[in-house]
C-alpha positions in Angstrom: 60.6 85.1 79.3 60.3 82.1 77.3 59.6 79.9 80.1 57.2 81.8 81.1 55.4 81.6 77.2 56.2 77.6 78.2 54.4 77.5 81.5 51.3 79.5 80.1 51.3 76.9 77.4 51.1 74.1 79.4 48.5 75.6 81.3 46.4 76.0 78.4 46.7 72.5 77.5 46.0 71.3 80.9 43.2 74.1 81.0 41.4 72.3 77.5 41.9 69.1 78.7 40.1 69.3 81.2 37.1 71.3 79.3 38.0 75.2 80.0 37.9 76.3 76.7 38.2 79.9 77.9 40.8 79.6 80.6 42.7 77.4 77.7 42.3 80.5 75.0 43.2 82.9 77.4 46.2 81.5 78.6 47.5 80.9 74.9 47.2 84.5 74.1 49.0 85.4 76.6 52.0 82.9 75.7 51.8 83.9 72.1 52.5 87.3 73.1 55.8 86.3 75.6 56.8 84.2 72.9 57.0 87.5 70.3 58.4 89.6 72.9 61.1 87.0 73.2 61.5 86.1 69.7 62.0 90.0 69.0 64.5 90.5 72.1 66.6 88.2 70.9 66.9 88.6 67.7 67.7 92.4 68.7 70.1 91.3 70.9 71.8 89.3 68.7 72.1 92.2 66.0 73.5 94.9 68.8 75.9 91.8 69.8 77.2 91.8 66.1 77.1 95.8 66.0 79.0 96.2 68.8 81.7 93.3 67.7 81.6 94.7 64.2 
């Protein structure tokens, strides 16, 4: 998941540099979101990995 938050990020920056401002904001949203939705998976991965060790 967090490559794909990568590859939507690099599309954005390609996207404004070349001038399509809404393509560009579009595609950021959308990797801000895969990058929370990672960020929150693993973190609660991490915490059922130390419950289930514990």
């Amino acid at each position: 998941m967090l490559h794909y938050a990568v590859v939507f990020f690099v599309i954005a920056l390609i996207a404004a540099l070349f001038g399509f401002g809404g393509i560009a904001a579009g595609a950021v949203g959308i990797a801000k979101i895969l990058f929370v939705v990672f960020a929150v998976l693993a973190v609660a991965s991490f915490l059922f990995g130390l419950l289930r060790k514990g």
